[in-house]
GUVEX-946800 format. One record per residue (C-alpha): residue in one letter; x, y, z. Coordinates in steps of 0.25 Angstrom, whole numbers, plus 2048, in hexadecimal, padded with zeros to 3 digits. Last residue first. Example, Ala and Ser with C-alpha at 12.3 -4.5 7.8 and 13.67 -1.06 7.14 Angstrom:
! GUVEX-946800
S8377FC81D
A8317EE81F
This chain:
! GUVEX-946800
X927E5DF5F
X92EE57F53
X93EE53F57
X93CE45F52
X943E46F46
X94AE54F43
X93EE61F42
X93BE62F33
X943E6EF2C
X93BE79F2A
X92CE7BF29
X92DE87F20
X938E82F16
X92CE75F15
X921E7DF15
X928E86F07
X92DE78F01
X920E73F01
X919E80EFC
X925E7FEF1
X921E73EED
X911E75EEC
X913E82EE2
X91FE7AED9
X915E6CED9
X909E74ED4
X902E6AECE
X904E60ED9
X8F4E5CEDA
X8E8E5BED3
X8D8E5CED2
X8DBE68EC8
X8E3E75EC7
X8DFE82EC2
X8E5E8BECD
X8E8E82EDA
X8DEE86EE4
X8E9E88EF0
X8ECE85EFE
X8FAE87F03
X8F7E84F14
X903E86F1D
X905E88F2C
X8FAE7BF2F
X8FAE78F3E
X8F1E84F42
X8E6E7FF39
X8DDE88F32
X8E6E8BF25
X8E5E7AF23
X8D5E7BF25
X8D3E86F19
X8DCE7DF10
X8D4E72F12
X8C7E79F10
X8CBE7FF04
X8D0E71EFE
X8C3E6BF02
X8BCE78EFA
X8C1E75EEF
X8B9E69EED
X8BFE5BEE7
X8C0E57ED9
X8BEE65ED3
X8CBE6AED3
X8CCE77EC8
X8D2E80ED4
X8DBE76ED7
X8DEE72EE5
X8E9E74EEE
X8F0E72EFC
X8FCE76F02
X8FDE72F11
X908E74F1C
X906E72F2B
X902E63F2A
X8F6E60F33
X8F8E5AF42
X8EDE53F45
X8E3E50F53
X8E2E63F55
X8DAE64F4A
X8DBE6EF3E
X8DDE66F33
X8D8E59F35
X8C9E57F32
X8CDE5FF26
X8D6E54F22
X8CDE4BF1F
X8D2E3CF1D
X8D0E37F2A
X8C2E3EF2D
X8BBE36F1F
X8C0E29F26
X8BCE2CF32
X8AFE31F2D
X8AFE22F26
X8B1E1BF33
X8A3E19F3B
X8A2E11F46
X8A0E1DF50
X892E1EF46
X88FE2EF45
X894E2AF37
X88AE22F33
X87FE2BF38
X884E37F31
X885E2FF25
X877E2BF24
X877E1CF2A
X86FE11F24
X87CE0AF20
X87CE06F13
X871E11F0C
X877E1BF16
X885E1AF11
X891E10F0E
X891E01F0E
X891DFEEFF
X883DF7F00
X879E00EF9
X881E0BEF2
X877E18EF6
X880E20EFD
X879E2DF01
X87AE2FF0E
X889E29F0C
X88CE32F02
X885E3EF07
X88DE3CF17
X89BE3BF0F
X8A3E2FF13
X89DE25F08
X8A4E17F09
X8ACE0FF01
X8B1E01EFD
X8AEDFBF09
X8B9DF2F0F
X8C3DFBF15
X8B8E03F1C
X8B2E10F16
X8B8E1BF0E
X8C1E21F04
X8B7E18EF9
X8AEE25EFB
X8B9E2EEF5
X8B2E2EEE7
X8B6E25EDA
X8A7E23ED9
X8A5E14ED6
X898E10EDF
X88EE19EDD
X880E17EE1
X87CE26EE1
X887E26EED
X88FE1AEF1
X89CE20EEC
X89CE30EEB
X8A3E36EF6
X8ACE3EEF2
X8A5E47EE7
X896E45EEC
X891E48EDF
X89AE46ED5
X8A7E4DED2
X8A6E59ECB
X8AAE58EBB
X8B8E5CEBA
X8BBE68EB0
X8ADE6EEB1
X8ADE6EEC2
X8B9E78EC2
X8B3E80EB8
X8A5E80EC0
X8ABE84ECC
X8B1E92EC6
X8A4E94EBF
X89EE96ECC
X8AAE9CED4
X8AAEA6ECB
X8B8EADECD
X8BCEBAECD
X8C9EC3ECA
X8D5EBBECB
X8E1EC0ECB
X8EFEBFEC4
X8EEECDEC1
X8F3ECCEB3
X8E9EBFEB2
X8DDEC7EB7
X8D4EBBEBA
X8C4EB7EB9
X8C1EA9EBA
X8B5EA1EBA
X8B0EA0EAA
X8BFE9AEA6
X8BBE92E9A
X8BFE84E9B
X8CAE7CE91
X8CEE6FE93
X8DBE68E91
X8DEE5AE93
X8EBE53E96
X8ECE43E96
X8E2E38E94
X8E4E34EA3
X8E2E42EA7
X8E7E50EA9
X8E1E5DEA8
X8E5E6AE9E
X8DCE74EA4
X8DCE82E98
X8D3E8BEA1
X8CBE94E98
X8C9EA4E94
X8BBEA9E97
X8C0EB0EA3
X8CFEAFEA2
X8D8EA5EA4
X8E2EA4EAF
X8F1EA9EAD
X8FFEA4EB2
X909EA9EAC
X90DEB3EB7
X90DEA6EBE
X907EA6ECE
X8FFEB1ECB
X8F5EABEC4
X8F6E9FECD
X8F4EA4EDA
X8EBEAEED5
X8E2EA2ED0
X8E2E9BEDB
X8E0EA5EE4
X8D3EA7EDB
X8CEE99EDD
X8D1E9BEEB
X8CAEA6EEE
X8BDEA0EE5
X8BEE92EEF
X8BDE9AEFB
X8B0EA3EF5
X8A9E96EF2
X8ACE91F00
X8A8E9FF08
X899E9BF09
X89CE8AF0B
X8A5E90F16
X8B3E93F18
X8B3E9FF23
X8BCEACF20
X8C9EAEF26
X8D0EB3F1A
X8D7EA7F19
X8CAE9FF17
X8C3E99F25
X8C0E8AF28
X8B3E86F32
X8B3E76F2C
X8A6E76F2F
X89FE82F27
X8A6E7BF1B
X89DE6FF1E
X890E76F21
X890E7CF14
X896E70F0D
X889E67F11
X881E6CF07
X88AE68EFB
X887E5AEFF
X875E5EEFC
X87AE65EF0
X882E58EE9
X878E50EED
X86CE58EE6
X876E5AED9
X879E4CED6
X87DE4CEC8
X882E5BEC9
X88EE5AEBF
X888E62EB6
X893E6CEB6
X88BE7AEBA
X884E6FEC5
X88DE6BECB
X895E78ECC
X888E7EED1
X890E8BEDA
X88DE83EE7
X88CE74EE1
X89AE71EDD
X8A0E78EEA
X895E72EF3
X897E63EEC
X8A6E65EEE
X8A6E68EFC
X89CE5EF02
X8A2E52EFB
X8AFE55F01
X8ABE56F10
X8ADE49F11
X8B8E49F0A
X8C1E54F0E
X8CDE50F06
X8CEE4FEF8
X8DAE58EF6
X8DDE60EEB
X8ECE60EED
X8F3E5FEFA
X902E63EFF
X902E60F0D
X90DE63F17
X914E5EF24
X90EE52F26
X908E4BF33
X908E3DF36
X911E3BF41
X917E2FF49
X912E28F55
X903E26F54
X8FAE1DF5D
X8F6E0EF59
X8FBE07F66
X904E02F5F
X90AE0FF58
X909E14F4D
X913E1FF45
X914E15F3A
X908E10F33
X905E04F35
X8F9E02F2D
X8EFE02F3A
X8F6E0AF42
X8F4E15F36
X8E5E12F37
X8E4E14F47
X8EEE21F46
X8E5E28F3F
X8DBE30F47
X8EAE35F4E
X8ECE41F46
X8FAE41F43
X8F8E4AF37
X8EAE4CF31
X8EAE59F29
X8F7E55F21
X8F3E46F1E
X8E6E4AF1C
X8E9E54F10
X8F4E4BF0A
X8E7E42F07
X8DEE4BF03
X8EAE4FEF9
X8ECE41EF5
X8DDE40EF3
X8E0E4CEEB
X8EEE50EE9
X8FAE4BEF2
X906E52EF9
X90AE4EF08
X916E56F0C
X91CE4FF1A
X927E58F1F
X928E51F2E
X92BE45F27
X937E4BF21
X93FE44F14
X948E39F13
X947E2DF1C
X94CE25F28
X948E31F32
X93AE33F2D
X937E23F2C
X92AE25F36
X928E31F30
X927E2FF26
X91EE22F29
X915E2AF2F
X913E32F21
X910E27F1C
X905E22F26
X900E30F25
X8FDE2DF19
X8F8E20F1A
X8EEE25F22
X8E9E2FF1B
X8E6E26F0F
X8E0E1CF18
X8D4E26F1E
X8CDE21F18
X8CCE15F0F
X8D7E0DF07
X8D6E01F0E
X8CBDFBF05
X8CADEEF06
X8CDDE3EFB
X8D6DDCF04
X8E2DE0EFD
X8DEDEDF00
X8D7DF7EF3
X8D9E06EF5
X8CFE0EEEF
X8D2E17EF9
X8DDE1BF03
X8EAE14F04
X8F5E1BF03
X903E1EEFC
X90CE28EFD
X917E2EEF2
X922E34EFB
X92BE40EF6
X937E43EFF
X939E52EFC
X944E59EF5
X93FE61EEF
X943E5CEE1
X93CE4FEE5
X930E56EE9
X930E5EEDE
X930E52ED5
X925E4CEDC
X91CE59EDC
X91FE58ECA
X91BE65EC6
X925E6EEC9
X930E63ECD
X92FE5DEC0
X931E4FEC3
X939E43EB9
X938E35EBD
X944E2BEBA
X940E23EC8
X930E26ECC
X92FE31ED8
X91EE31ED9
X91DE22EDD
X90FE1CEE0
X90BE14EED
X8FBE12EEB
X8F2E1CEEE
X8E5E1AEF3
X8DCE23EED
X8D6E33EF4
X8D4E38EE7
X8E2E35EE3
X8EEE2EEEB
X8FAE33EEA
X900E38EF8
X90DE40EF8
X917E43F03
X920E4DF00
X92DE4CF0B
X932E56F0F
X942E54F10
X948E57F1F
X94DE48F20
X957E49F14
X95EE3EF13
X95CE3DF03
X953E48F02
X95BE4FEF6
X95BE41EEE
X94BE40EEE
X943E37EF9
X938E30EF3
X931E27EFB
X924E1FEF8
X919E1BF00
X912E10F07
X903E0DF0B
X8FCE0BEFE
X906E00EF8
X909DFAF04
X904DEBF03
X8FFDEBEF6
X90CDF2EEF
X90DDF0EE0
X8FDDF3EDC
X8F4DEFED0
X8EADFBECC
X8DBDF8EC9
X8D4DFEEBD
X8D4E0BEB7
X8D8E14EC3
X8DDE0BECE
X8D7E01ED7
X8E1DF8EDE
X8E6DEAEDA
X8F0DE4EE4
X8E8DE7EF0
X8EDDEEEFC
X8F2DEBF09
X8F1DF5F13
X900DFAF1A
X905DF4F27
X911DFCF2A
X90FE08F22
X917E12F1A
X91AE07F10
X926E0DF09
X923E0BEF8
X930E0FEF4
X93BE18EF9
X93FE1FEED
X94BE26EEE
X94EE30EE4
X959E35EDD
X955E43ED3
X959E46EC6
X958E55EC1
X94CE57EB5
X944E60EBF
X944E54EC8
X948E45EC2
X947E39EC9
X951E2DECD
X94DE21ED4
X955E1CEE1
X94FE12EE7
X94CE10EF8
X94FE08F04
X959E0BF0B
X950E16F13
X948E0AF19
X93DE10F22
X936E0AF2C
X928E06F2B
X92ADF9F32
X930E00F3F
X926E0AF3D
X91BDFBF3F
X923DF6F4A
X921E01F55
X92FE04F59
X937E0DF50
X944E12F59
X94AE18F4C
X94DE28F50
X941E2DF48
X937E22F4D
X93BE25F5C
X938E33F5A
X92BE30F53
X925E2DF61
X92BE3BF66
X927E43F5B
X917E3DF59
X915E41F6A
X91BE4EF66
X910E51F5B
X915E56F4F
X910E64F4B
X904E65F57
X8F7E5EF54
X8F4E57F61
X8F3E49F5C
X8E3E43F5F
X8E3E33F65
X8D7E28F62
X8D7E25F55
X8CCE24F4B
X8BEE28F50
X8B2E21F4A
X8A7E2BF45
């Protein structure tokens, strides 16, 4: 495994060393070149005009800021769904971001500031504009309205990560680049916090599923020093010459939706919780059934690993999983049943009405509730068969194959939309990062597995050259949460649906069993969202008033350069 960086932050709230060399940033003495290029011009801005609950609302739209000083070129054409996708901006397209700043948070330095990432199934994510002049937002349903009627400054963030196409034809989208361009922004917020609107110290990062992963890395890795080498090497502000970090990277809360995080380890989880009750099997999609047994075999060993405990004290381990996952399926329930007197849940026998989206427009299906037992009047739950349970969530999504995440390069596949193409050097296409993948890679030529390198996976990666583990270890929050090298953001809502098949639920449980282990994090809402899908911002009024709640708790930021 190849080191990255040299240096490890203590992990206290904002280290003192960071406070004094932002000081000189805050009060204007900007020396190093590159935060001299990346100041900010608050003159320079367009007033558009929104509406919020029917009321008009002036904006400032601070367009396309390029959050770094020597961003990566990208190609005119870029894949996209359907074909290919012409872009605008190939110089800082996928390293720059848009402000918003609503009329209530003109001059306002104390404003939170919501911080959303875009980008989809771990995909680069091109600049996009959420706050569009003449627009009309339901803060109950809309996040980006309730922002605005917040108050908060709302920031659209763009990043490289995959499927990125460089002007040179490379692919500078790999890992960890998506991480790092966040934190790139969130350097640059705090490079600019006293020329504009909004608290940098009251960062709130929202995204859903590789935007959720994403959000999830920023807030469990902050300031960590593994990563200054790759932000020297697009200008990120914050570095200086000799390459050592001068400004902060942490954020102050994370609001993450079904997050694909975890990937090495993802593989693993969702082939034991498909393969355990039969789920594969019960929905014929089974195809490679010996594989998906002999990855399911490593989860045990896995969970043991990680050494996580349940609320009530008790160990989270391949024999308790099942059992954690039934618990939250029923709080979910409760919490939803009793949340509404209106609301009720079908009874045994009775079906679940899904209305889903799509390209084509709304679809309803019906499915008979065969795993559910409630008492409706007493807005509880009275058992759960975890079996057929499994199965309904499986019949409305077919599982993903076999492996789920890292499928490109096995059983000779080459056009599996998997996570693979996240990995490798610039100039290969992908690389498998999980050890059966690469063992049993069987695409003679494309640079990746046993068949290409004569080397089992463990042997590849004992290799000091070797980078892909780093790779996999920058994007992974739970190798972050808990040490002592990063400083994780205090304040994390998190959710997943209980009808998500896309990735397993037990990522999400570990997640949220890590954050209640670490002394630096005070606040963790973690939840199965009753009856939702692999989706996020659907309970925009619940989310907001979370936010507002840590926000009131926290207090006031601490005045410029007065961090300790």
């Amino acid at each position: 495994m190849a080191i990255v960086g040299s240096l490890a932050l203590t992990a206290v709230v904002t280290p003192a060393s960071f406070a004094a060399a932002s000081t000189s940033h805050e009060r204007g003495h900007i020396v190093d070149p590159q935060d001299a290029a990346l100041a900010f011009d608050q003159s320079t801005y367009t007033t558009i005009t929104v509406t919020v609950d029917g009321q008009p609302v002036n904006v400032r739209w601070y367009k396309e800021l390029c959050y770094v000083a020597d961003p990566v070129a990208a190609a005119a054409q870029q894949p996209g769904m359907g074909g290919s996708t012409t872009i605008d901006n190939t110089r800082c397209g996928y390293e720059s971001m848009n402000v918003f700043v609503p009329e209530s948070a003109f001059g306002d330095q104390q404003a939170p500031i919501y911080f959303a990432v875009n980008n989809a199934g771990w995909m680069a994510s091109y600049i996009k504009t959420s706050v569009n002049a003449g627009a009309s937002y339901n803060s109950s349903t809309s996040n980006v309205g309730a922002a605005l009627k917040a108050g908060y400054v709302f920031v659209d963030v763009a990043n490289r990560s995959r499927g990125l196409v460089g002007a040179d034809g490379s692919s500078p989208g790999k890992a960890p680049a998506a991480a790092v361009d966040a934190k790139a922004a969130v350097r640059y917020l705090r490079l600019n916090d006293a020329a504009m609107p909004g608290s940098s110290e009251r960062i709130v990062v929202n995204g859903t599923s590789g935007g959720g992963a994403l959000s999830s890395i920023l807030g469990a890795s902050g300031n960590d020093s593994e990563y200054d080498s790759y932000l020297a090497a697009i200008g990120a502000a914050g570095i200086d010459s000799k390459g050592h970090s001068t400004l902060r990277d942490d954020v102050f809360a994370v609001n993450a939706y079904c997050p694909i995080t975890d990937l090495g380890n993802a593989d693993v989880a969702y082939e034991w919780l498909y393969n355990i009750l039969g789920t594969r099997d019960a929905t014929g999609s089974n195809a490679q059934a010996a594989d998906a047994a002999t990855i399911a075999a490593k989860f045990p060993a896995y969970e043991k690993s990680l050494g996580l405990r349940n609320p009530d004290g008790s160990k989270l381990t391949a024999a308790t999983m099942l059992d954690t996952i039934k618990k939250e399926v029923i709080r979910s329930a409760e919490t939803y049943l009793t949340a509404d007197p209106a609301h009720t849940i079908p009874a045994l026998g009775e079906n679940f009405v899904i209305v889903s989206g799509g390209p084509g427009g709304p679809t309803t299906k019906s499915y008979v509730n065969d795993w559910l037992d409630v008492d409706n009047a007493a807005d509880k739950v009275r058992s759960v068969d975890m079996t057929k349970y499994l199965k309904f969530v499986a019949t409305q999504a077919t599982l993903k194959t076999t492996p789920a995440f890292d499928g490109v390069g096995v059983y000779g596949n080459t056009t599996s939309g998997t996570e693979t193409n996240l990995f490798g050097p610039y100039t290969q296409k992908y690389m498998n990062y999980t050890e059966f993948s690469w063992d049993n890679n069987n695409v003679a030529g494309d640079g990746s597995g046993l068949d290409d390198t004569g080397l089992t996976w463990k042997q590849y990666t004992a290799k000091k050259s070797t980078t892909v583990d780093d790779q996999l270890h920058l994007i992974d929050p739970m190798d972050f949460i808990g040490t002592k090298d990063a400083d994780t953001a205090p304040n994390w809502y998190v959710r997943n649906g209980t009808r998500d098949r896309d990735t397993s639920f037990i990522i999400g449980l570990n997640l949220d069993r890590a954050l209640e282990a670490d002394p630096q994090v005070g606040d963790v809402d973690f939840q199965l969202a009753w009856n939702q899908p692999h989706a996020g911002n659907y309970d925009v009024p619940e989310a907001m008033a979370w936010i507002a709640e840590v926000v009131k708790k926290a207090g006031p930021p601490l005045p410029l350069g007065d961090h300790k």
